[in-house]
Structures are given as structure tokens and as C-alpha cells.
Backbone as JSON Lines, residues from 0, in Angstrom:
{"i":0,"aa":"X","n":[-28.34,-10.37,14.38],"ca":[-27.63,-9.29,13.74],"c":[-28.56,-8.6,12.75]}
{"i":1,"aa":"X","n":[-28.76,-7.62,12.57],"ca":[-29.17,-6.55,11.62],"c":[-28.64,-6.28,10.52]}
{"i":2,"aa":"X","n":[-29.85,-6.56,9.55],"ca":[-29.66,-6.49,7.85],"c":[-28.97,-4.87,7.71]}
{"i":3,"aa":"X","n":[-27.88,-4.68,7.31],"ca":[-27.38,-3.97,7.07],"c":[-28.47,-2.91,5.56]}
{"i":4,"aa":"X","n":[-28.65,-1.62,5.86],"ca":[-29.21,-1.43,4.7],"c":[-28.4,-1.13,2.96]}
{"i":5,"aa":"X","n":[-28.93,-1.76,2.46],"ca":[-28.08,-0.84,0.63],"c":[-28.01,0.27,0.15]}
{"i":6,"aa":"X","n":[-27.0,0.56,-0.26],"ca":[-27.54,2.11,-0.26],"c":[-27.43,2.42,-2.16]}
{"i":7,"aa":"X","n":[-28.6,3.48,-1.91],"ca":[-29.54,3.49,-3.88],"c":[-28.04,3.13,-5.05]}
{"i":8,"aa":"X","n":[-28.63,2.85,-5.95],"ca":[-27.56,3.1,-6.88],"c":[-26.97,3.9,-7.18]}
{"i":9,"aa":"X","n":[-27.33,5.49,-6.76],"ca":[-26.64,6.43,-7.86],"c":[-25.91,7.16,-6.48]}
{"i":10,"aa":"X","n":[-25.84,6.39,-5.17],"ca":[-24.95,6.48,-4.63],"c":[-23.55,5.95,-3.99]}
{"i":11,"aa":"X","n":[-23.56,4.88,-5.05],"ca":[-21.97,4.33,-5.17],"c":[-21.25,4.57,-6.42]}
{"i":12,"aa":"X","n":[-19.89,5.22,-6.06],"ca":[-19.04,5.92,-6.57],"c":[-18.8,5.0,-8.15]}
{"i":13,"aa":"X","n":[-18.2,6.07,-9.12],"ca":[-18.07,5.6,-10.36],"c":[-16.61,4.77,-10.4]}
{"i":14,"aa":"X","n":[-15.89,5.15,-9.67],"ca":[-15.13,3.82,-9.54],"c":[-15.36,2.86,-8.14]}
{"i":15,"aa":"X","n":[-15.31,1.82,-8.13],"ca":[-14.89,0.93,-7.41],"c":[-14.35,-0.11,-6.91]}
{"i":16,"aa":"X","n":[-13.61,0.32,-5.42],"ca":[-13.16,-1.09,-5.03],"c":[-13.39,-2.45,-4.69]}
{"i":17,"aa":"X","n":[-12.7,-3.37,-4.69],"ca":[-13.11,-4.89,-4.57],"c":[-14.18,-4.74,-3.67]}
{"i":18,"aa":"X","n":[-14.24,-4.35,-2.22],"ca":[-15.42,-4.55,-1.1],"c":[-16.92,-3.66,-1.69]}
{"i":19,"aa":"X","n":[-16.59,-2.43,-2.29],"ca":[-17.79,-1.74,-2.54],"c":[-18.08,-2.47,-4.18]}
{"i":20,"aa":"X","n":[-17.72,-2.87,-4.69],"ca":[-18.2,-3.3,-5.81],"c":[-18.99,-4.82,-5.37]}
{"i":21,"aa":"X","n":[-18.33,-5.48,-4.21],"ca":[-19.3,-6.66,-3.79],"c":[-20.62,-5.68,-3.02]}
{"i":22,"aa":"X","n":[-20.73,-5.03,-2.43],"ca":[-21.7,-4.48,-1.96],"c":[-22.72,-4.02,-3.4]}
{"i":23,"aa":"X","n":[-22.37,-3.53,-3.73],"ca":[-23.46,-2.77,-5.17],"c":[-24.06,-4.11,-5.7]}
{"i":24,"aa":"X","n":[-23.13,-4.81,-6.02],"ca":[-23.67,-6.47,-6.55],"c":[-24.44,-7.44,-5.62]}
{"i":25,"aa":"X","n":[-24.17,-7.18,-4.12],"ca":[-25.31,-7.96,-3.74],"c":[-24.36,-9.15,-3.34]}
{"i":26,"aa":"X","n":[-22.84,-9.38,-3.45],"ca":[-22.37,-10.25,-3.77],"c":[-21.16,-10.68,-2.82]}
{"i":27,"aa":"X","n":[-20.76,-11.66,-2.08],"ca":[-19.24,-11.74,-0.97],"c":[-18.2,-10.8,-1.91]}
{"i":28,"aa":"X","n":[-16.8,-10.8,-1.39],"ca":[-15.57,-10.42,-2.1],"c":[-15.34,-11.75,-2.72]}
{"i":29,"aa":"X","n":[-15.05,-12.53,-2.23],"ca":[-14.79,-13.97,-2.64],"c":[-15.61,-14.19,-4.06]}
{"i":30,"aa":"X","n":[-16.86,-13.99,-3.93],"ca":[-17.81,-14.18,-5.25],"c":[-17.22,-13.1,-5.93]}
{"i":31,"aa":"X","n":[-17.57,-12.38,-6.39],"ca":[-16.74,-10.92,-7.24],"c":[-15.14,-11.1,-7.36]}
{"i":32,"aa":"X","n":[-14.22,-12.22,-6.77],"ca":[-13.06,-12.5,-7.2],"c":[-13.18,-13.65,-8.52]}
{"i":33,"aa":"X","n":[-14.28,-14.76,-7.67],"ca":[-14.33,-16.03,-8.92],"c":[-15.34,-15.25,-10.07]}
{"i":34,"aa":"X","n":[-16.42,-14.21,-10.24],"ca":[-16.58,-13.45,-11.32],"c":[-15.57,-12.8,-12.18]}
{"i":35,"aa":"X","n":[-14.65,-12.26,-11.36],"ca":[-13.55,-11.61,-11.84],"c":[-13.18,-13.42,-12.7]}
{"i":36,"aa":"X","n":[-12.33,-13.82,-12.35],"ca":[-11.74,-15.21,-12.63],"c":[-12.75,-15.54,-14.21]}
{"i":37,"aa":"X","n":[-13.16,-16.17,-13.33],"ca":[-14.55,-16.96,-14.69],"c":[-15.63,-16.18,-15.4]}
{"i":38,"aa":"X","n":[-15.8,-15.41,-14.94],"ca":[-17.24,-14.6,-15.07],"c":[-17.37,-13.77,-15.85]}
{"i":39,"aa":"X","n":[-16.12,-13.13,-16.32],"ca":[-15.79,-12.3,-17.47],"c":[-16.02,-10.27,-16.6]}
{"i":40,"aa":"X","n":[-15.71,-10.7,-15.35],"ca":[-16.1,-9.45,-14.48],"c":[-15.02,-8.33,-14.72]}
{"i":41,"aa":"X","n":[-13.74,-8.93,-15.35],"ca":[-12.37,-8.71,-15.31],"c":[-12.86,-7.68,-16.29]}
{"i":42,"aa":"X","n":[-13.63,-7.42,-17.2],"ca":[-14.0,-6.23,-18.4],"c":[-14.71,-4.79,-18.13]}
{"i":43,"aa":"X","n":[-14.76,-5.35,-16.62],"ca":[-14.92,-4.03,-16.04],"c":[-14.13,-3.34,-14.78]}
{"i":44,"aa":"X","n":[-12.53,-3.88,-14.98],"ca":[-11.93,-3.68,-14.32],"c":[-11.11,-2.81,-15.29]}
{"i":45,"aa":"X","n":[-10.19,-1.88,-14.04],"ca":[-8.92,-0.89,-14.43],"c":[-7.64,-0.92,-13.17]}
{"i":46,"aa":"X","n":[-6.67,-0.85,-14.29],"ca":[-5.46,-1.16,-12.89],"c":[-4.4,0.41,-13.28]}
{"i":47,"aa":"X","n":[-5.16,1.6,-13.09],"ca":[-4.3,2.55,-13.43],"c":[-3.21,2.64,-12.26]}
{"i":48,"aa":"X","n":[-1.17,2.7,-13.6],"ca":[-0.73,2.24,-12.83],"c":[0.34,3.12,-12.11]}
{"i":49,"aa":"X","n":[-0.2,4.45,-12.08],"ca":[0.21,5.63,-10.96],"c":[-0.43,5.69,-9.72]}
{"i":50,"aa":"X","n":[-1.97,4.38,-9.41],"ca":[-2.56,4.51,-8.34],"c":[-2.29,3.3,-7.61]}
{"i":51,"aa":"X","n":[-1.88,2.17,-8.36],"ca":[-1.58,0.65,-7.98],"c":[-2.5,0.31,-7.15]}
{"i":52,"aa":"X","n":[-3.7,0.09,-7.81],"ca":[-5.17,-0.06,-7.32],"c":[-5.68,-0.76,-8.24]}
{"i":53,"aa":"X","n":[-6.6,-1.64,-7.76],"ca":[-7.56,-2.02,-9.14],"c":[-9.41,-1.39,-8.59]}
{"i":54,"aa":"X","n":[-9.85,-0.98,-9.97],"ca":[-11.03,-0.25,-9.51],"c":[-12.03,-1.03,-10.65]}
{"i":55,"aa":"X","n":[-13.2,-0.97,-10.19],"ca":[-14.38,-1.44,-11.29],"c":[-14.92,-0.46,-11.43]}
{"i":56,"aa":"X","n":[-14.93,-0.48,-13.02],"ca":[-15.7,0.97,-13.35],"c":[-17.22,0.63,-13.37]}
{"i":57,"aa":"X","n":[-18.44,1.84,-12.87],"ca":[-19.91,1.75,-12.46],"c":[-20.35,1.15,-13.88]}
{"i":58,"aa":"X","n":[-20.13,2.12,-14.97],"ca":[-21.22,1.35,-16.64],"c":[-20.64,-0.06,-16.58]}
{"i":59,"aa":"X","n":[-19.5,-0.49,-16.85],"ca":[-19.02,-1.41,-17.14],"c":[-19.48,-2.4,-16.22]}
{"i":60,"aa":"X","n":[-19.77,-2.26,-15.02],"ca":[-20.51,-3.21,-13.96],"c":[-21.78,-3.7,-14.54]}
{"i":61,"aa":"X","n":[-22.52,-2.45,-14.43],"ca":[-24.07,-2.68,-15.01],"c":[-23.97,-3.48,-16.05]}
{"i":62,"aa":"X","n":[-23.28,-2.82,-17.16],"ca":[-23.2,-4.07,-18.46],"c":[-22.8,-5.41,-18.26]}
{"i":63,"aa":"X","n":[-22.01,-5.83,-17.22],"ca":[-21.93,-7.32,-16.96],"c":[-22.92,-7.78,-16.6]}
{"i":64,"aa":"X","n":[-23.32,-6.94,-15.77],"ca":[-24.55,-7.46,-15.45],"c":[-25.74,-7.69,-16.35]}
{"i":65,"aa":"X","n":[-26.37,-6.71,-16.98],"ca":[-27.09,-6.99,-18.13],"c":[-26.94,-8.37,-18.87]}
{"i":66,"aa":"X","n":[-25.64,-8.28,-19.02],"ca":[-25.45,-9.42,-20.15],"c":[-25.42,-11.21,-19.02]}
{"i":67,"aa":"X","n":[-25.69,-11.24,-17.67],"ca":[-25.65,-12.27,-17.16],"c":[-27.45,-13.38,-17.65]}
């Protein structure tokens, strides 16, 4: 099977969902759920509730990350 390629940073959207936010991270859904859980990933989440969605916002990603 073929390595799927990544695509640059400043082309995934400023919000995101559970699957594209594991993609940007490099990371399963499953992993990015137990981050969410334990990981303190949950501080870059939003559950606006006219869309009944949960989205990870892009800065707030990076900054988890930074701070790992």
C-alpha cells in the first residue's frame, strides 16, 4: 500500500474535525481521542452548539503541541 502523502500545514483548515485533526498530527483517531482524554488536547477543542459538532481549533493545536 502507498504512503499516503501530507498535505503542508497552511493547508488544513482552521477548524477541525476529529479525522483531519488526526491527520495534521501525524496521529490514529483513537490516539487524538486518549489525547483528548488525558493529554489535555480537550483545550483545543470547541463544541459550538448551533453546529453540534466538535471542532479543534488550528493555534490551539499547535500550542498543545508546543507545550508536549
Amino acid at each position: 500500500m502507498a504512503v499516503k502523502e501530507r498535505l503542508s500545514d497552511d493547508k488544513f483548515p482552521l477548524l477541525m474535525d476529529r479525522k483531519t485533526v488526526a491527520e495534521y498530527l501525524g496521529f490514529s483517531v483513537a490516539t487524538v481521542d486518549k489525547a483528548v482524554k488525558y493529554g489535555g488536547l480537550d483545550k483545543a477543542m470547541t463544541s459550538p452548539s448551533y453546529l453540534n459538532r466538535t471542532y479543534y481549533i488550528k493555534p490551539k493545536v499547535n500550542k498543545w503541541v508546543e507545550g508536549l
